[in-house]
N, C-alpha and C positions, 0 to 999 in steps of 0.2 A: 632407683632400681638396684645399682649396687650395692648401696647400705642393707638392701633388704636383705639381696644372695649372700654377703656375706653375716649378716643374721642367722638365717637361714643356715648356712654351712656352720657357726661356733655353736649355734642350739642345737643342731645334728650333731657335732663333734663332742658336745658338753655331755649330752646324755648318754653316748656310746662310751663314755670313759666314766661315767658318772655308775651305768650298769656294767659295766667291766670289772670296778671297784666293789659294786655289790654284790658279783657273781664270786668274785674272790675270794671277798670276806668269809661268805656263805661256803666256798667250798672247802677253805682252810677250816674251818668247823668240821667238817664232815670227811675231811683228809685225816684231820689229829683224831678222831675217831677209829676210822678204819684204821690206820695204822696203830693205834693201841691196840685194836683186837688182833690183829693178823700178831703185832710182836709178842702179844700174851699167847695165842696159841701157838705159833714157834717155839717160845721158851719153854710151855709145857711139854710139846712135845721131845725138846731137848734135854728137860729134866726125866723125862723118862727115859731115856736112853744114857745118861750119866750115873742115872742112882743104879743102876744095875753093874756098875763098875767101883762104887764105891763102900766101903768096908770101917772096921772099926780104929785101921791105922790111920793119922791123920797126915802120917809125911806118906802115904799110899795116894792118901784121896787128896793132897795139893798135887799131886803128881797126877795124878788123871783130869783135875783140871785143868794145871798147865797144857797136856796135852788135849784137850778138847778146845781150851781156847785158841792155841797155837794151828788147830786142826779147821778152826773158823775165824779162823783172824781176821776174813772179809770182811767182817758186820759184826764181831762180838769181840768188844774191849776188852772184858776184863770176867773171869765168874767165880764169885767168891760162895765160899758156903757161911752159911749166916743163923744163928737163930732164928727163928718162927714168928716170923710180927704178928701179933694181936689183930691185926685186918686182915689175915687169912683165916678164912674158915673152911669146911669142908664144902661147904656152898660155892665160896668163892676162894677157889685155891691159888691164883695168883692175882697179881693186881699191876699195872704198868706207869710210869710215870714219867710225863713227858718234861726232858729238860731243856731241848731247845729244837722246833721246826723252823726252817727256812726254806728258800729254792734250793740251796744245795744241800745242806745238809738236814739227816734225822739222828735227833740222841735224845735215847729213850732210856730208862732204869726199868728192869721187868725183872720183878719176885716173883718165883715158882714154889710151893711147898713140895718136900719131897716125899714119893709114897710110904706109905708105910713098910716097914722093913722085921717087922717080929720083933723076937728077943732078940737074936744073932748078933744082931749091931745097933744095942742100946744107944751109943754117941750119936747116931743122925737121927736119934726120935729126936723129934720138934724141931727138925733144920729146916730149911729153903736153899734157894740158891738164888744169887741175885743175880741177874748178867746187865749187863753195859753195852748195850746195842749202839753203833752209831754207822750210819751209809751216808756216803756221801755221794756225788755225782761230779763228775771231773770237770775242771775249767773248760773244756772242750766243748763239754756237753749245755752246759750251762750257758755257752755264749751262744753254740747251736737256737737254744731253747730261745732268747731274748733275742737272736736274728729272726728265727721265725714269728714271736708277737710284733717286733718291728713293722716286719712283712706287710702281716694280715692288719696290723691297725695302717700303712703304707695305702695297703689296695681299698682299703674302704675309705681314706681319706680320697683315695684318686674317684673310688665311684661317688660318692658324696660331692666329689667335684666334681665330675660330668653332670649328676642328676642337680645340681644346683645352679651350674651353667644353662644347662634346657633349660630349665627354669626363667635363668634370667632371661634368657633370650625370648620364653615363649611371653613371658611380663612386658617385656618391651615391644614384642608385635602386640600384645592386645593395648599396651597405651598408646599405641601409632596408629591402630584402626580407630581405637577411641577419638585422640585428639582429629583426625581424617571427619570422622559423624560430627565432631563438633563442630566444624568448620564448612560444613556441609557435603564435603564428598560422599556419599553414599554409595561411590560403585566400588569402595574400599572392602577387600573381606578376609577374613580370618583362613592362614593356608591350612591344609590338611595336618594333622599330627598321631603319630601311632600311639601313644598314650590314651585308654579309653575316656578316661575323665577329663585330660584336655579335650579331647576332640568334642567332647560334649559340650564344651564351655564354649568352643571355636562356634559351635553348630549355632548354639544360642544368639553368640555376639551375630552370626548371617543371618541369623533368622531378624532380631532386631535394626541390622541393618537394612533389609531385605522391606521389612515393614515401615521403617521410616521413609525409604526411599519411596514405599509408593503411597504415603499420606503425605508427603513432602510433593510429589508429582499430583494428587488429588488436588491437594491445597492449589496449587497452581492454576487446574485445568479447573476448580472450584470459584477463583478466583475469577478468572478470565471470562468464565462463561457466564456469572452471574450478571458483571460489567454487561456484557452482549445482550442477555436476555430481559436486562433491565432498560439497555437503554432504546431498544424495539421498540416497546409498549406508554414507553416515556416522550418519545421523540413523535409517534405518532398524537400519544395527545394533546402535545404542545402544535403538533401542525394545525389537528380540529380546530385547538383555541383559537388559534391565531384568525384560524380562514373564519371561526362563530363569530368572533370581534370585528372582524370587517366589517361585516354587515351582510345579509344576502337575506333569502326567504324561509320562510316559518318554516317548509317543508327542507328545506336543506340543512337548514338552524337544527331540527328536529333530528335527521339522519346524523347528524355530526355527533349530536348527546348522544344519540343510541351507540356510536360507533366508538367514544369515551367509555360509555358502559361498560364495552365489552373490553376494551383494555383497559380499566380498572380490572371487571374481574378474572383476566388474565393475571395482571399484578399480585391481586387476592390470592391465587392459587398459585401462582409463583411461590411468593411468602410463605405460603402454609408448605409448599413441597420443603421448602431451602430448611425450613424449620423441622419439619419432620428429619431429614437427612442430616441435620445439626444432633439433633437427639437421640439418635441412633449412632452417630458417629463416636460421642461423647460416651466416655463410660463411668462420668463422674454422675450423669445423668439418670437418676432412679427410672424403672418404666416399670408399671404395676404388670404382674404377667399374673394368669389362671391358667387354672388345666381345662383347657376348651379341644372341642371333638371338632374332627376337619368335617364331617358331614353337615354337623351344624354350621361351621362357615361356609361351605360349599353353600347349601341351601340359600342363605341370607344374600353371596356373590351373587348366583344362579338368577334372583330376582331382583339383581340390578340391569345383569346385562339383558335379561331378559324386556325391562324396558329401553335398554341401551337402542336393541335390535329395532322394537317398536318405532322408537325416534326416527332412525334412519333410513329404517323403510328400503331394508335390501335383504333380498332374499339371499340368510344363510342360514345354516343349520349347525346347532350346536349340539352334540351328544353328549351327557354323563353316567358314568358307569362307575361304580362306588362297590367297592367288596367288605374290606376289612373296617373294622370299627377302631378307629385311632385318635390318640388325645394327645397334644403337643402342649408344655408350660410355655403361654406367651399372650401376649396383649394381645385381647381379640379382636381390637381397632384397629393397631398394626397388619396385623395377620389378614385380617380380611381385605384391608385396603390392596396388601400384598398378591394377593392372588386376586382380585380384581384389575390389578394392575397387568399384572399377568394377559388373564384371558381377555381382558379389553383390548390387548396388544394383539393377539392373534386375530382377536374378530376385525379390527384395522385392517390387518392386510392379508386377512386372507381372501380367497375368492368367492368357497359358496360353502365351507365345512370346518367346522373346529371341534376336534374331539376331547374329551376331557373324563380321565381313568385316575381313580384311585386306586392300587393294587397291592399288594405286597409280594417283596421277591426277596425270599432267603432272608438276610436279617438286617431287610431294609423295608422301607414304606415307602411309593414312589407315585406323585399325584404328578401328572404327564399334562399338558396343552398341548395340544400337534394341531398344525392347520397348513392349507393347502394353499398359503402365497407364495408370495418369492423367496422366502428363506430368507436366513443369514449365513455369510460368508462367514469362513472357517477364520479369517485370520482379522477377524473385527467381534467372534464371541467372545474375547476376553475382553475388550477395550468395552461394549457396548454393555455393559454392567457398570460400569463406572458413571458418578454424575455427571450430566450435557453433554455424553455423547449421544449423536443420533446418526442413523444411516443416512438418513435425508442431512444433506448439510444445506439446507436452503432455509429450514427454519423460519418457515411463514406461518399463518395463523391456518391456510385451508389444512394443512399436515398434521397440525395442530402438535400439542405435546412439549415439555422439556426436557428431554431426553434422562428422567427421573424416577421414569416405574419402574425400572428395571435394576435400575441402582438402588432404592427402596428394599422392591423385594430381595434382593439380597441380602440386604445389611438383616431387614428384618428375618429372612432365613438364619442367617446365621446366630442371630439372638437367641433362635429355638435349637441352636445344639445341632444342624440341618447344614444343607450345601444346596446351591443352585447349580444345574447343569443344561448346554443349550448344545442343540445338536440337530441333526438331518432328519426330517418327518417323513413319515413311511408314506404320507400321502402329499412329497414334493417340499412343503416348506419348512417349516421350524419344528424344532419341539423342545419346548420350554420343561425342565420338569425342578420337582421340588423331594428331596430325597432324607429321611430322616431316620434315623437306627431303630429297628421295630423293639419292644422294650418286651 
């Protein structure tokens, strides 16, 4: 982790000196520039104000340059009068020539032609004037100047070391929660960070904590309850055998296989639930999904339980009420098994009513079971979606069930881009509903 930050800090460091360098370069181009023009048009404009002083005497006119020079000594060395160089033209009447830019100092050579002057003073036809610029900028200022890049490369080195310190620091909590997950702690989590793209990354690493923890706690309560539920149906048929092997009469011989039967296929639908829930779990797992219409599921559910009813021969009453025409991408085996699962569960324990509404509200789709048993407790809807739990903890065969349809239909809800939600029934007991984004 410190190899990295300090990576991290000379790759930061390398490039800020790396475009500092290149901001330089570039501007010393664009410095020797402007300051050509700016000396070129100062000179002209000071040759316009010299020729107007100067005449056909020549100890007249070193006398007026002395004094002109003497008069700008700040910034002009030297100003001679000169023949007319051949690179003056009326186009371009002066030209500037740079001898030496530095941080302190400019010296610069700037040819001016001088105007035209008539007959009066033949000797300055085709003169110029050269002048000798040079400024300098005093040790004072100069050290000034390199205190303050000092400075400012100083404070960006400090903040480059603050934001590479977070850094390190926030690298080492996420390899501390990591190694934490690998090791199995799970209640390990990522702290809060004012950084918006950390804290995003924070949220990720809880969020995958978050989900390990409770496939990490499934697996467990996966484990456990298969053992249980397996060895129910196992242990009873090893007692039949034992008691058929004894010996005893045809007619008890006879009830014993029947009574095998039915815990075999107990076992049978064990298997196929564990498996279904294996395959939903799994997402390496392909599942063929269509765009299938809920009313068409409904229908096909509708004339399951409608024989369900028949079988048990209790008087209850199931209403469906279906509005919207809605099509969910998903395996129609699944799906259907899913919401049979469902309203098989309310018609168990309800009393004498189970209503069941497809609807749509705002920009959701929302297919509702309500029935009028005993409900579920507020602080067991979370848990009772999970595989082998059941309310009944007695887990006999008249209760019947593996505490599995519920855990189904969700997993399978969720497959369809969907949520399961379970809540208080306007007529006393549950209300299972299945909620999906209206498209």
């Amino acid at each position: 982790m410190r190899t990295l930050a300090v990576i991290l800090y000379l790759s930061i460091v390398s490039c800020l000196l790396l475009a500092s360098y290149a901001t330089e370069t570039l501007l010393d181009d664009y410095y020797q520039e402007e300051i050509r023009e700016e000396y070129q048009q100062y000179a002209q404009l000071i040759t316009l104000l010299i020729a107007r002083e100067l005449g056909s005497d020549n100890a007249h006119n070193q006398q007026r340059l002395a004094y002109w020079q003497n008069y700008l000594d700040e910034e002009v060395e030297s100003i001679e009068l000169i023949p007319l160089p051949e690179s003056i033209t009326a186009q371009s009447p002066s030209y500037a020539r740079i001898l030496d830019i530095s941080d302190q100092t400019d010296n610069l050579e700037v040819v001016s032609a001088l105007p035209p002057h008539g007959d009066d003073h033949p000797s300055l036809k085709n003169k110029a004037l050269k002048f000798h610029f040079i400024s300098s900028f005093s040790d004072e200022y100069i050290g000034v100047y390199y205190l303050g890049v000092v400075a400012i490369y100083f404070f960006l080195a400090l903040i480059i070391s603050l934001l590479s310190w977070a850094m390190y620091r926030y690298l080492r909590q996420v390899a501390k929660v990591s190694r934490a997950l690998a090791g199995g702690d799970f209640t390990s989590r990522m702290p809060t960070y004012r950084i918006p793209a950390l804290q995003e990354l924070g949220n990720d690493i809880n969020q995958m904590a978050t989900a390990l923890e409770d496939k990490t706690q499934e697996n467990i309560i996966l484990t456990g309850a298969i053992h249980h539920e397996l060895r129910i149906p196992v242990t009873r048929l090893r007692l039949a055998l034992d008691i058929a092997l004894s010996g005893g009469s045809e007619e008890s011989i006879r009830e014993l296989l029947q009574d095998m039967d039915e815990d075999l296929e107990e076992l049978s639908a064990l298997m196929e639930e564990i498996l279904t829930i294996s395959r939903l779990r799994l997402n390496s797992v392909e599942i063929a999904r269509e765009e299938v219409g809920l009313q068409q599921i409904l229908d096909r559910v509708m004339a399951q339980i409608d024989e369900q009813i028949k079988d048990t021969k209790a008087e209850i009453t199931v209403s469906l009420s279906t509005t919207p025409e809605f099509s969910v991408w998903a395996n129609p085996t699944l799906l259907e098994r899913a919401l049979f699962n469902v309203i098989s569960n309310g018609i168990k324990y309800c009393q004498s009513r189970v209503d069941i509404t497809l609807s749509r509200e705002k920009d959701q789709v929302i297919l509702s079971v309500v029935d009028d048993g005993p409900g579920i407790e507020e602080d067991e809807r979370a848990r009772i979606i999970k595989p082998f739990y059941r309310t009944d903890k007695s887990r006999n065969r008249d209760t019947g069930g593996f505490g599995l349809g519920l855990a189904i239909a969700n997993m399978v809800v969720k497959d369809t881009c969907g949520r399961l939600s379970i809540t208080d029934s306007p007529l006393g007991g549950a209300r299972v509903s299945f909620h999906w984004p209206a498209q």
